[in-house]
gemmi code that builds the backbone of each chain (N, CA, C; Angstrom):
import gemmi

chains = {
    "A": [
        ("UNK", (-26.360, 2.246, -11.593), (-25.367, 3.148, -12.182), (-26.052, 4.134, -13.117)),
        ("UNK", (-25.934, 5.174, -13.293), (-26.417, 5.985, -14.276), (-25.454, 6.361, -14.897)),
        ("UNK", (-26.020, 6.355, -16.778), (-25.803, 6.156, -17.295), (-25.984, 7.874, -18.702)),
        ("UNK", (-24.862, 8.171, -19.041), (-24.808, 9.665, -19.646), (-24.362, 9.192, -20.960)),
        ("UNK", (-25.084, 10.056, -21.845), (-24.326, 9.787, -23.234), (-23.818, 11.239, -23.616)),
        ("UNK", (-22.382, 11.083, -24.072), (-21.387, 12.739, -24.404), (-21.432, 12.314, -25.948)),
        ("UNK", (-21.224, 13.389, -26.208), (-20.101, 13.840, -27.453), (-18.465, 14.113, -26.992)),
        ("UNK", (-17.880, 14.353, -27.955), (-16.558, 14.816, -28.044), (-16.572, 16.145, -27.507)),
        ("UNK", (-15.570, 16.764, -26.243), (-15.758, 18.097, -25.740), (-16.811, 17.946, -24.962)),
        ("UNK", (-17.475, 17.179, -25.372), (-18.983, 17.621, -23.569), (-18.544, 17.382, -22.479)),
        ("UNK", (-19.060, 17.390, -21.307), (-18.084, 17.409, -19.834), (-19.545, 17.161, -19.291)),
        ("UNK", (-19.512, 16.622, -17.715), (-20.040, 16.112, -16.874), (-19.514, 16.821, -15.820)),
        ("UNK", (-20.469, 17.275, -14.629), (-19.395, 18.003, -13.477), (-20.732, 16.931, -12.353)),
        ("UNK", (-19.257, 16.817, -11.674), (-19.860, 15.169, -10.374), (-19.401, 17.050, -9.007)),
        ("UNK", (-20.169, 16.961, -8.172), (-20.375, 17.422, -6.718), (-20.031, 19.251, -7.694)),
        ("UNK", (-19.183, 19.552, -6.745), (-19.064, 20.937, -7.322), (-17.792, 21.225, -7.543)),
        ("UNK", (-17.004, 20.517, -8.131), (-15.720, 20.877, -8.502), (-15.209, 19.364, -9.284)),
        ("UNK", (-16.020, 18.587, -9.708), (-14.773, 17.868, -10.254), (-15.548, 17.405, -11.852)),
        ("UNK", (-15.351, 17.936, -12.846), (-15.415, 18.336, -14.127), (-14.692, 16.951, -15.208)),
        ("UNK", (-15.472, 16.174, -15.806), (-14.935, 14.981, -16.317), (-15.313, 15.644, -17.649)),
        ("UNK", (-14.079, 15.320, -19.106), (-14.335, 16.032, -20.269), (-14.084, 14.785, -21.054)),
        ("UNK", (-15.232, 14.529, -22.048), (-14.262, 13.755, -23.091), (-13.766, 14.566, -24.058)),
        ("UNK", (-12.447, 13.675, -24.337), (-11.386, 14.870, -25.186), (-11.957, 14.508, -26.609)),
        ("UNK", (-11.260, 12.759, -26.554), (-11.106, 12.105, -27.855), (-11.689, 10.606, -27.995)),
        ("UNK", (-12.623, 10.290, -29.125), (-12.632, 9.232, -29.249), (-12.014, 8.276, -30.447)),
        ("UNK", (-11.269, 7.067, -30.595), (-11.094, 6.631, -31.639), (-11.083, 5.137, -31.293)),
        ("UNK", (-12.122, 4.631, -32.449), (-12.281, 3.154, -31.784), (-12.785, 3.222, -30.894)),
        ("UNK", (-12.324, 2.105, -29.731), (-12.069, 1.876, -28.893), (-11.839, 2.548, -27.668)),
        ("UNK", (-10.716, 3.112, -28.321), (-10.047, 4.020, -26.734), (-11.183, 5.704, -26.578)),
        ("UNK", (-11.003, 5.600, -25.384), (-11.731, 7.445, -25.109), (-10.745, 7.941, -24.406)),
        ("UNK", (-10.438, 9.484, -24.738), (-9.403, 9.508, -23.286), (-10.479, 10.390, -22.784)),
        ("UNK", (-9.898, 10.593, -21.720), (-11.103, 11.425, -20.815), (-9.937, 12.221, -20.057)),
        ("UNK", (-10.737, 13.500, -19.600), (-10.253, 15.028, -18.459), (-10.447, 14.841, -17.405)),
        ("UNK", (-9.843, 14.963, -16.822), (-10.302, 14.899, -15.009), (-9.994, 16.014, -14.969)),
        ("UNK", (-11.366, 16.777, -13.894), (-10.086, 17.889, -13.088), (-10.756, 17.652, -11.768)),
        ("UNK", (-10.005, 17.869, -10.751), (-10.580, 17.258, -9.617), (-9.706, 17.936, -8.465)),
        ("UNK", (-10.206, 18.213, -7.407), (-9.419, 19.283, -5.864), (-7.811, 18.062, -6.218)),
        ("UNK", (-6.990, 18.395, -5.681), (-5.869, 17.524, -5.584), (-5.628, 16.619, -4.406)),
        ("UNK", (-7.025, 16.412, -3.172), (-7.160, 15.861, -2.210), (-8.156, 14.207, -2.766)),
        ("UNK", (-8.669, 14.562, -3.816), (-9.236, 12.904, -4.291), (-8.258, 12.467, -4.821)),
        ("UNK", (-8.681, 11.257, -4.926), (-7.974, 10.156, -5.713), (-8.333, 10.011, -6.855)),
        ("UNK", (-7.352, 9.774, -7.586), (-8.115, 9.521, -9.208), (-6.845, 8.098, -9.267)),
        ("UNK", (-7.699, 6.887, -9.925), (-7.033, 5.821, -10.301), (-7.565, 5.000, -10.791)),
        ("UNK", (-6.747, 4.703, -12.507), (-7.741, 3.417, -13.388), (-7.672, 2.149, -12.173)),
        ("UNK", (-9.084, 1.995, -12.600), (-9.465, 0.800, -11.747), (-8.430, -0.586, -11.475)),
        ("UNK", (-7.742, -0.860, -12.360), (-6.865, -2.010, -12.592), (-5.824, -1.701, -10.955)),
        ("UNK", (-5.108, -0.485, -11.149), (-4.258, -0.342, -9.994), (-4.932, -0.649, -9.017)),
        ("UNK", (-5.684, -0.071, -8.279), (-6.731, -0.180, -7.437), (-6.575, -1.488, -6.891)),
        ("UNK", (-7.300, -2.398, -7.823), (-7.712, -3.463, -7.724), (-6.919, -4.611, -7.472)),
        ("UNK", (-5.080, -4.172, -8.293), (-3.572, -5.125, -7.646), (-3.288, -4.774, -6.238)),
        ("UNK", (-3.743, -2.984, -5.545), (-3.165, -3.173, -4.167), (-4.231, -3.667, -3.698)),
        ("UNK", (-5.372, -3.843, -4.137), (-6.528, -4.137, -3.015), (-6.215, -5.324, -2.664)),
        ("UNK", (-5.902, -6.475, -3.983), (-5.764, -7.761, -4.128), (-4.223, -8.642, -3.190)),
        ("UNK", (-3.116, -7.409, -3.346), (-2.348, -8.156, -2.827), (-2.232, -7.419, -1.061)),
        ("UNK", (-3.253, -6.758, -0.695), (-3.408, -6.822, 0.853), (-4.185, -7.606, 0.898)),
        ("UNK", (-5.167, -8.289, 0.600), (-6.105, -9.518, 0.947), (-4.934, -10.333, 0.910)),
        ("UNK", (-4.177, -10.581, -0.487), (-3.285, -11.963, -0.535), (-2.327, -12.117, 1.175)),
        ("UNK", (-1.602, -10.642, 1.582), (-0.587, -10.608, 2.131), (-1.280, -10.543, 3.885)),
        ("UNK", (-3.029, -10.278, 3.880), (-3.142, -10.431, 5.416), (-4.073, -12.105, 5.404)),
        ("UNK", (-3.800, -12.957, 4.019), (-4.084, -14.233, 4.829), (-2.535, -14.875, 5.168)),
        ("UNK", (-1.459, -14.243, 5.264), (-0.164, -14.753, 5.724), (-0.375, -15.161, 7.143)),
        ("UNK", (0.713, -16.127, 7.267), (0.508, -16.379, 8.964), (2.316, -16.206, 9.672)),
        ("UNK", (2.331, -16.443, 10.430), (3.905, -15.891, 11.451), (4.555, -17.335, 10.611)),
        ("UNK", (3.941, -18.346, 10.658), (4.795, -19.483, 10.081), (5.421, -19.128, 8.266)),
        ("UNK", (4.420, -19.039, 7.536), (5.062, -18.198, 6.264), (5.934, -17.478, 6.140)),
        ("UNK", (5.961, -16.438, 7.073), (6.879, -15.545, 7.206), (8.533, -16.069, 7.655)),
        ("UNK", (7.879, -17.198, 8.726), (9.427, -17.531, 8.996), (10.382, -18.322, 7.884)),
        ("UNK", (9.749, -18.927, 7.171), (10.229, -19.968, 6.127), (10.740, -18.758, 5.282)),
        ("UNK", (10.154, -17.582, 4.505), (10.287, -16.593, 3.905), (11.946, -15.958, 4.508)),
        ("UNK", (11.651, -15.814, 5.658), (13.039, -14.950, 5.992), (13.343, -15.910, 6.183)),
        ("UNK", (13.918, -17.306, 6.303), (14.793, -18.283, 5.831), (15.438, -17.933, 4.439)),
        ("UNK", (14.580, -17.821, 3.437), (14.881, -17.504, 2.492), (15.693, -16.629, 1.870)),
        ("UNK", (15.308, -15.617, 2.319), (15.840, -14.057, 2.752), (17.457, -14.284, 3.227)),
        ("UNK", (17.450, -14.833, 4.291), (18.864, -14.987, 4.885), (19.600, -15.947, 4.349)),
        ("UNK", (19.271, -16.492, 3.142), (19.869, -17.575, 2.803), (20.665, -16.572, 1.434)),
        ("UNK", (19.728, -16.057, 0.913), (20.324, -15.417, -0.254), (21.224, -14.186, 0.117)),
        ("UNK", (20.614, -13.531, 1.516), (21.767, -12.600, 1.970), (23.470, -12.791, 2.135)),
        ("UNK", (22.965, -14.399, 2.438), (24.354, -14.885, 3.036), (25.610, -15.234, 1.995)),
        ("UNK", (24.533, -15.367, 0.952), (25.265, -15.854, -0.385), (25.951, -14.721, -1.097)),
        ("UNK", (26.165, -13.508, -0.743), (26.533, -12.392, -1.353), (27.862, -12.051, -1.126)),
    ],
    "B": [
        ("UNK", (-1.636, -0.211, 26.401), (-3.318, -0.480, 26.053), (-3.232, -1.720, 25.116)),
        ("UNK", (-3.846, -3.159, 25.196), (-4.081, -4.227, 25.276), (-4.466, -4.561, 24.200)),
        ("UNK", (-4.470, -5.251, 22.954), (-5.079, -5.616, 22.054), (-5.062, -6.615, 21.117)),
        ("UNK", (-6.175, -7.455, 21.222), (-6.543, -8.650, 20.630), (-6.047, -8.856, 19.322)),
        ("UNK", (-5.021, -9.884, 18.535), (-4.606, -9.996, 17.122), (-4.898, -12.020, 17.398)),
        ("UNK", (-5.025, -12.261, 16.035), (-5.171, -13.539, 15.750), (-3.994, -14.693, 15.728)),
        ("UNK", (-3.155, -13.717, 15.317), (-1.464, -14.220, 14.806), (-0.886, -14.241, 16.262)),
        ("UNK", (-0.716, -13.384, 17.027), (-0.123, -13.133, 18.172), (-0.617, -12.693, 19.876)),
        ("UNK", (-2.006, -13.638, 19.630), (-2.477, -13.009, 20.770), (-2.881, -12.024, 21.208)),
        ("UNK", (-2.590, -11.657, 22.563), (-3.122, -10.447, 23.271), (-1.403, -9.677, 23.269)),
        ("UNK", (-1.742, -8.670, 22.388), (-0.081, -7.455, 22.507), (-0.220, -6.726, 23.151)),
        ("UNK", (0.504, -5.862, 23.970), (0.269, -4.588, 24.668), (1.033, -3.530, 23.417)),
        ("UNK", (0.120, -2.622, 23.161), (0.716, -1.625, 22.591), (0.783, 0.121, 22.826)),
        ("UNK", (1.896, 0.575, 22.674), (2.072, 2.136, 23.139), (0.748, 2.627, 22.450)),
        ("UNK", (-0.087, 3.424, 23.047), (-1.215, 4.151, 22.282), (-0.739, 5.421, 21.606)),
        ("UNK", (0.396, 5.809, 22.066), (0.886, 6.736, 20.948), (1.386, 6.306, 19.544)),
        ("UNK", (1.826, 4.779, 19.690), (2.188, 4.427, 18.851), (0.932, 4.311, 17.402)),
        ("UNK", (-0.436, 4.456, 17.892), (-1.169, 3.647, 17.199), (-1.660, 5.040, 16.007)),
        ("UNK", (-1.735, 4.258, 14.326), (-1.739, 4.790, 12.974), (-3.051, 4.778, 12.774)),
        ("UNK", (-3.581, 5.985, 11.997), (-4.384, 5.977, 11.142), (-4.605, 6.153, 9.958)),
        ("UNK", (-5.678, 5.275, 9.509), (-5.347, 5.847, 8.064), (-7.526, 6.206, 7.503)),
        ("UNK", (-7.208, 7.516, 7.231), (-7.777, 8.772, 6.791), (-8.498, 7.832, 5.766)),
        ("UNK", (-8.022, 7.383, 4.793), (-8.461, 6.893, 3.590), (-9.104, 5.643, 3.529)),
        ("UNK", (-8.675, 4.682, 4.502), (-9.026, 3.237, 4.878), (-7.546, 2.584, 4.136)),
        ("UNK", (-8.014, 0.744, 4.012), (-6.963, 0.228, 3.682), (-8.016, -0.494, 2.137)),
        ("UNK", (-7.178, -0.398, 1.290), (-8.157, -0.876, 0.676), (-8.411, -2.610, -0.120)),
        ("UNK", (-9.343, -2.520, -0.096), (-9.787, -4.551, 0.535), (-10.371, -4.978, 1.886)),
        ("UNK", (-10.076, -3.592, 2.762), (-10.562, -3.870, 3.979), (-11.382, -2.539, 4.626)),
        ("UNK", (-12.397, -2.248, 3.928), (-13.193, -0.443, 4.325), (-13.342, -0.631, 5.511)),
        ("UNK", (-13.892, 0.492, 6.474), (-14.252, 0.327, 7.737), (-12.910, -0.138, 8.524)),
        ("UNK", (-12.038, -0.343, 8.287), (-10.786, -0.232, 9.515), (-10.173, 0.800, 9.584)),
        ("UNK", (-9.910, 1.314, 10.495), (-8.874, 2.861, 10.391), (-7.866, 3.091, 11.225)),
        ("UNK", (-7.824, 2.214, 12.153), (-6.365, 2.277, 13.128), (-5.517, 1.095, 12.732)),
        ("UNK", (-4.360, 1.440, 13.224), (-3.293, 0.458, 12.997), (-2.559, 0.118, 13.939)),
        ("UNK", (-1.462, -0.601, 13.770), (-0.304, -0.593, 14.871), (1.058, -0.857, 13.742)),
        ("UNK", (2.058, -0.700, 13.156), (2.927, -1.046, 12.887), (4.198, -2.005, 14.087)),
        ("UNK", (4.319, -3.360, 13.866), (5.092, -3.995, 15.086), (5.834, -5.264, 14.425)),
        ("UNK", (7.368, -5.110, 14.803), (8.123, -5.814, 14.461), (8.423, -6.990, 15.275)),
        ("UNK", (8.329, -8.160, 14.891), (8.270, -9.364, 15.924), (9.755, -9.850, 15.111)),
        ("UNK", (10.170, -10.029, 16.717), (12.067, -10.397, 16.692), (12.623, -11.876, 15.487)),
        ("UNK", (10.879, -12.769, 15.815), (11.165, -13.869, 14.736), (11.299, -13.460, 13.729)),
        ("UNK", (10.548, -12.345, 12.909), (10.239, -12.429, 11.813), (10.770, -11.064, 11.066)),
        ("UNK", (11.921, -10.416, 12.019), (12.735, -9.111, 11.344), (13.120, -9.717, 10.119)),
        ("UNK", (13.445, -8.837, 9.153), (12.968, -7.685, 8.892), (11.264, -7.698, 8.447)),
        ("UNK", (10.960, -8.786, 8.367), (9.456, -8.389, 8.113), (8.783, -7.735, 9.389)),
        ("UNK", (7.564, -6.978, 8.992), (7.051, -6.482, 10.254), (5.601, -6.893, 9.956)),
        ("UNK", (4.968, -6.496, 10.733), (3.432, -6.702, 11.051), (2.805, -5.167, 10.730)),
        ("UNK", (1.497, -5.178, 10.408), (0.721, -3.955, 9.774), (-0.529, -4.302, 10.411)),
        ("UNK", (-0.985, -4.796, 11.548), (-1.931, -5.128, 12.512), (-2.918, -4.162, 12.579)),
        ("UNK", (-4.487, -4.444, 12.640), (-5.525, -3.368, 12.688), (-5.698, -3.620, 14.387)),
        ("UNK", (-6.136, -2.308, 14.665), (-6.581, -2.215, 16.298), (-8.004, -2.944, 16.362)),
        ("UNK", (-8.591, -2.578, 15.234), (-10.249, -2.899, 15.633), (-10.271, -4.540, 15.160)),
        ("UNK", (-9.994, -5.167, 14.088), (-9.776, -6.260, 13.624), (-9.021, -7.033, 14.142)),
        ("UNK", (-8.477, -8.070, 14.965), (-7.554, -8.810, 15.174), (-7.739, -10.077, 14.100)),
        ("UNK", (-8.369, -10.330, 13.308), (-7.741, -11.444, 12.038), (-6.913, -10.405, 11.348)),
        ("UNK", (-6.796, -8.629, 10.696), (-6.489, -8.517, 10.196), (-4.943, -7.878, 10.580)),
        ("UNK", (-3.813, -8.171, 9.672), (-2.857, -8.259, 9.570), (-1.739, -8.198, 8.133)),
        ("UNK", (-1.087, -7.433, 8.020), (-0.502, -7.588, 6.842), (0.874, -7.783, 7.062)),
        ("UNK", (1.678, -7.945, 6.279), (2.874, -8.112, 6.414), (3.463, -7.381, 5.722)),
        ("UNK", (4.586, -6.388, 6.184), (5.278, -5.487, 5.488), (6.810, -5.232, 5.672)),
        ("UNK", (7.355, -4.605, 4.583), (8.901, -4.301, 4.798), (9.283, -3.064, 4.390)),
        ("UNK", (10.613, -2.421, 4.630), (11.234, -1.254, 4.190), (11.646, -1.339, 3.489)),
        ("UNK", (11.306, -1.211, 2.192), (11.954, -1.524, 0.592), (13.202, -0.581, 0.760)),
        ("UNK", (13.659, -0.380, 1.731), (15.194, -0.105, 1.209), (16.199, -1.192, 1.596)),
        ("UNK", (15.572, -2.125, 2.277), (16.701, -3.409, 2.261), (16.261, -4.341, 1.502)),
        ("UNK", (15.616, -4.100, 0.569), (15.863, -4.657, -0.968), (15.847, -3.761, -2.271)),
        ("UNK", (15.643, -2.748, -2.235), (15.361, -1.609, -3.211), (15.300, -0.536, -2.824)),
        ("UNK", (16.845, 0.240, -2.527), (17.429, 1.227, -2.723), (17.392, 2.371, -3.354)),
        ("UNK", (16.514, 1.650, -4.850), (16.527, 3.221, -5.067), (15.445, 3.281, -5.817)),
        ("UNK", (14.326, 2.676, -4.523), (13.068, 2.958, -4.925), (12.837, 4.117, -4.704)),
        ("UNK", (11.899, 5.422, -5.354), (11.182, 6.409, -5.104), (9.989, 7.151, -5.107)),
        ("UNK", (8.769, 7.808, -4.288), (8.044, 7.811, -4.457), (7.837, 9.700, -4.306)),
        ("UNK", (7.006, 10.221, -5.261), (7.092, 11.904, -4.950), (6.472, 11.891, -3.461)),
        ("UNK", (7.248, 12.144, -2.423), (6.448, 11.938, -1.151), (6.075, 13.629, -1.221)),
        ("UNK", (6.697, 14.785, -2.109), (6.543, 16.239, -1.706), (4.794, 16.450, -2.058)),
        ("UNK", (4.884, 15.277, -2.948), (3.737, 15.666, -4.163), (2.490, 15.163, -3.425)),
        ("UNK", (2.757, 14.225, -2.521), (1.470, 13.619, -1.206), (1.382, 14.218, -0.069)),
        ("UNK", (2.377, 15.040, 0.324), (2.617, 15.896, 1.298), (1.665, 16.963, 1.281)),
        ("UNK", (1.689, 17.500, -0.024), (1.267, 18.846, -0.739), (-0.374, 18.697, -0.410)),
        ("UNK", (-0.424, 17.223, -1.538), (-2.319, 16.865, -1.610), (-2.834, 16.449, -0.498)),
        ("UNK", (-2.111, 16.438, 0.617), (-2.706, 16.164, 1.730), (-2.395, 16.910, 2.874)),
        ("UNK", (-2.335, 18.043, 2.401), (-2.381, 19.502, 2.899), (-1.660, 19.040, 4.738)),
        ("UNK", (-0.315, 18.590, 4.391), (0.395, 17.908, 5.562), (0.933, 19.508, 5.894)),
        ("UNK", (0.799, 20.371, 7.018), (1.628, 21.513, 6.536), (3.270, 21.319, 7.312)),
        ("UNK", (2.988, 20.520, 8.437), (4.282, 20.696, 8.870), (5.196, 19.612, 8.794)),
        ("UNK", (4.968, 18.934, 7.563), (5.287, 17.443, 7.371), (6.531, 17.588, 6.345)),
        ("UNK", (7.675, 16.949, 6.395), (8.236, 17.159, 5.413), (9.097, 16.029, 5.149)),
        ("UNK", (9.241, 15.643, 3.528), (9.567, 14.389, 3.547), (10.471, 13.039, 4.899)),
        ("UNK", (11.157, 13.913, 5.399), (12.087, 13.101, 6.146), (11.085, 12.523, 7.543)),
        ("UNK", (10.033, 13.063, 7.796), (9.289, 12.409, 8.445), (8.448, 11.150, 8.352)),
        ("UNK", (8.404, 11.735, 7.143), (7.647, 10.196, 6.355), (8.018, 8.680, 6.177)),
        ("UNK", (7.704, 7.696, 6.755), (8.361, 6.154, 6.272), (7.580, 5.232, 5.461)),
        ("UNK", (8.428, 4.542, 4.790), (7.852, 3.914, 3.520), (7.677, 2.386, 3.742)),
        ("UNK", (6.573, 1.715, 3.557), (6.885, -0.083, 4.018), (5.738, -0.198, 2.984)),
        ("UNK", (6.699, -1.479, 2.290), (5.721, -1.903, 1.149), (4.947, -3.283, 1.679)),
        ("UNK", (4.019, -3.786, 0.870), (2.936, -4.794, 1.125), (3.742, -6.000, 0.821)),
        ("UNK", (4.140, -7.257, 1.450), (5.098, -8.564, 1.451), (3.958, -9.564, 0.834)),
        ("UNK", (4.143, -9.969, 0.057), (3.519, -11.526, -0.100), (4.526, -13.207, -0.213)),
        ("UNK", (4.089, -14.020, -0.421), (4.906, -15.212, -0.692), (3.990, -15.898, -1.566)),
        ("UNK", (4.887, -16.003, -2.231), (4.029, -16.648, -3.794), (4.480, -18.356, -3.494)),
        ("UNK", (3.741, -19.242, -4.147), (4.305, -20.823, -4.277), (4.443, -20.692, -5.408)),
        ("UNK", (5.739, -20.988, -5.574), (6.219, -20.894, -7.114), (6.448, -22.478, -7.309)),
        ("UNK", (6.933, -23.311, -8.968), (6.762, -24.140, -9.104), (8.178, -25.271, -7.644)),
        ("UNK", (9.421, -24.410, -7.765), (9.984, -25.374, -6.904), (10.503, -24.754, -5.806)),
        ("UNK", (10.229, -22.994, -5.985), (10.811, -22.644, -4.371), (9.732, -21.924, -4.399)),
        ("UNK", (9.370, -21.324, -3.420), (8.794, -20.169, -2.989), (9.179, -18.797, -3.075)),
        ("UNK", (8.764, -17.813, -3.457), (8.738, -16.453, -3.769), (8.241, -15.231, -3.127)),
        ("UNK", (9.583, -14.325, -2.806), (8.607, -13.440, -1.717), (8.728, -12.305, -2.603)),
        ("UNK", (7.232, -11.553, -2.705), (6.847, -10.371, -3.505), (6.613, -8.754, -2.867)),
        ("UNK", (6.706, -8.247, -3.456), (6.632, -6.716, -3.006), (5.667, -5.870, -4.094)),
        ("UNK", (4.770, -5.032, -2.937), (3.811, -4.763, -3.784), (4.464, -3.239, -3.890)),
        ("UNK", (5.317, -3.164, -4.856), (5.712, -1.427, -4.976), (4.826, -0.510, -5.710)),
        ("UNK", (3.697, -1.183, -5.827), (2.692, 0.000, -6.971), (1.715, 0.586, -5.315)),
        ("UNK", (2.097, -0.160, -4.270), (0.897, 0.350, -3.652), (1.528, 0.177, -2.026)),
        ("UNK", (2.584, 1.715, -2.445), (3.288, 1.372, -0.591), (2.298, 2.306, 0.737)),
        ("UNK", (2.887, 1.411, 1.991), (2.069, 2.474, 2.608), (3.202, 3.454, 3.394)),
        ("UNK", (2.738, 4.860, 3.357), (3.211, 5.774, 3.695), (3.218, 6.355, 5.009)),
        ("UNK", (3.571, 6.185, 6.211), (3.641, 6.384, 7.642), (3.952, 7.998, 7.735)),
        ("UNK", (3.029, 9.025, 8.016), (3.836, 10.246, 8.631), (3.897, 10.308, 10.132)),
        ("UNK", (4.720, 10.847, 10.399), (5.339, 10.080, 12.271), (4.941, 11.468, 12.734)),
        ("UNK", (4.630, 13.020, 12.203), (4.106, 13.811, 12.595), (2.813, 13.954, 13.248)),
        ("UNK", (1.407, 13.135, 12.306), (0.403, 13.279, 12.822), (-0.147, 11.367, 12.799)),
        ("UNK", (0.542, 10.662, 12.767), (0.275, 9.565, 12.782), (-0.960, 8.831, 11.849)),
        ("UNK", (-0.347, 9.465, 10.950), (-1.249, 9.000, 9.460), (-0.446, 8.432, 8.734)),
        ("UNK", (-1.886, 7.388, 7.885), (-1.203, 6.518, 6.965), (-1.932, 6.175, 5.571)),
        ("UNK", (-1.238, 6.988, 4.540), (-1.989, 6.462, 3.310), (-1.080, 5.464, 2.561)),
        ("UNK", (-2.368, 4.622, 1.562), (-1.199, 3.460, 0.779), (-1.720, 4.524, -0.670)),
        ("UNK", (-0.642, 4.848, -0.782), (-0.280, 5.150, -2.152), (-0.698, 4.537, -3.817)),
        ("UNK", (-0.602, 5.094, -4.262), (-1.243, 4.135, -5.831), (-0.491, 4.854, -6.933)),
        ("UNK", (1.112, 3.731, -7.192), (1.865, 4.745, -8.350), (1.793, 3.730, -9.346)),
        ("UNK", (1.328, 4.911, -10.299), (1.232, 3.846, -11.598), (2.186, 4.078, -12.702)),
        ("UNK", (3.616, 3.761, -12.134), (5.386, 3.803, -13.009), (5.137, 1.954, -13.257)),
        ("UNK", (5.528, 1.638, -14.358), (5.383, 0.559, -14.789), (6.803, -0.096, -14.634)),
        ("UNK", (8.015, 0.889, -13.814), (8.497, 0.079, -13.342), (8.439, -0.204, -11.901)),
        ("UNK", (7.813, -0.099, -11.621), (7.028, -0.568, -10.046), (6.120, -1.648, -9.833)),
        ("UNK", (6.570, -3.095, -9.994), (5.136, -3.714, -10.360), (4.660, -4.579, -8.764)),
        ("UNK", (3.434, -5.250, -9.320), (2.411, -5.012, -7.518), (3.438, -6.595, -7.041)),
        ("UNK", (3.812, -7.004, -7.898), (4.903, -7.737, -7.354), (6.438, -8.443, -7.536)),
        ("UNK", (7.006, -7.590, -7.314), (8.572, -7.016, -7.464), (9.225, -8.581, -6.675)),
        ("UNK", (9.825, -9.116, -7.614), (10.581, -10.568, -6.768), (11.769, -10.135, -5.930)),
        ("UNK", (11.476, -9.974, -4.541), (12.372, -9.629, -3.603), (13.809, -10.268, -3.366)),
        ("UNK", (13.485, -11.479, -3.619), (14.653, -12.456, -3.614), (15.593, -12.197, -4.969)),
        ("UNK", (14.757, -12.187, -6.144), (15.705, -11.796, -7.403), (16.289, -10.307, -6.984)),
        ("UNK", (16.047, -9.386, -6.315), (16.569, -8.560, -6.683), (17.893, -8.196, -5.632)),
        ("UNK", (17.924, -9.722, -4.780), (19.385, -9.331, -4.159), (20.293, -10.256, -4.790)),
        ("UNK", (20.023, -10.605, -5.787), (20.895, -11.550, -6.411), (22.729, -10.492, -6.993)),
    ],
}
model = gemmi.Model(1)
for chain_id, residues in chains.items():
    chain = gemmi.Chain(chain_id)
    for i, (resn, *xyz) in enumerate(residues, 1):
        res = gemmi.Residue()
        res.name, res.seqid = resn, gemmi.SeqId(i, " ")
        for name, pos in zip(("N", "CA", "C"), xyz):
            atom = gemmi.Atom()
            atom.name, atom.element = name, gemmi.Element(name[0])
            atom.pos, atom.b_iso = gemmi.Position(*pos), 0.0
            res.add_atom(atom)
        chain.add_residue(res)
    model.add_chain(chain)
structure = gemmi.Structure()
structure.add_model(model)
structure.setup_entities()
């Protein structure tokens, strides 16, 4: 990984258009600038990492899970 | 055209029918076709089947027969993905299904932070990444037809 040290206001430009600024630091928190084409993705890692996690969770399902599930499903439908 | 899945054998599927997705799936790089296919046991859930993978498989639903008035800026993905002749009503929405073991029943979840987006124009498919905190990666499906 390489590794940059900013100040406040310095900016980093990654390929040829996408311009990372730090605004503010306090403590802890930094916020940071993106500017970036509107065809990338920009996303804190955390999100990322819940859909990544619950398509792994949801393709070790099997046809049997599923059926017990919509048991379920139709049980509470029915109750309405 | 013929294709190997783990869950269901050998399927025949329409080749027009078959999705891509531009971006990949993510947890799983390197796959890029799909099949979306509803098996009669297991309506309303459907299947999210890779062409090239047959272990892989997801399970998905139309969050509008549990969440109605879910919404996602589809103009605003339309736009960034320079769709030109795409316009929302083409687009279909199926979120990611899980089943949780909960302590005395079981729990079926919905991943609404990360739906995938079907355009039926050019047969693309991105999964989305909304980060509304009331959208969470797993929405209790069952509580919410209570």
């Amino acid at each position: 990984m390489l590794v940059l040290s900013r100040k406040t206001k310095e900016r980093i430009l990654i390929g040829k258009d996408i311009v990372i600024s730090v605004l503010e630091i306090e403590g802890s928190n930094v916020k940071i600038g993106i500017e970036a084409p509107r065809d990338i993705s920009i996303l804190r890692m955390e999100v990322f990492e819940k859909i990544q996690n619950e398509n792994i969770a949801s393709a070790s399902k099997e046809p049997e899970d599923i059926s017990q599930a919509m048991d379920l499903f139709k049980k509470k439908l029915s109750k309405e | 055209m013929k294709i190997n899945t783990r869950k269901f054998g050998e399927i025949d599927i329409d080749e027009d029918k078959i999705l891509t997705m531009p971006e990949g799936l993510p947890g799983f790089p390197g796959f890029e076709q799909f099949v979306l296919f509803e098996d009669k046991k297991t309506a309303p859930f459907c299947w999210f089947q890779s062409i090239e993978a047959p272990n892989l498989s997801l399970v998905v639903m139309n969050p509008s027969v549990f969440k109605p008035d879910y919404q996602l800026d589809l103009q605003g993905l339309i736009d960034s993905r320079g769709w030109k002749d795409t316009t929302p009503e083409n687009l279909l929405i199926f979120v990611v299904i899980n089943i949780q073991e909960g302590r005395q029943e079981k729990s079926i979840t919905a991943n609404l932070m990360g739906p995938l987006v079907i355009n039926l124009e050019n047969r693309e498919v991105i999964q989305m990444a909304i980060s509304d905190p009331d959208y969470s990666h797993q929405y209790d499906v069952l509580e919410s037809l209570k």
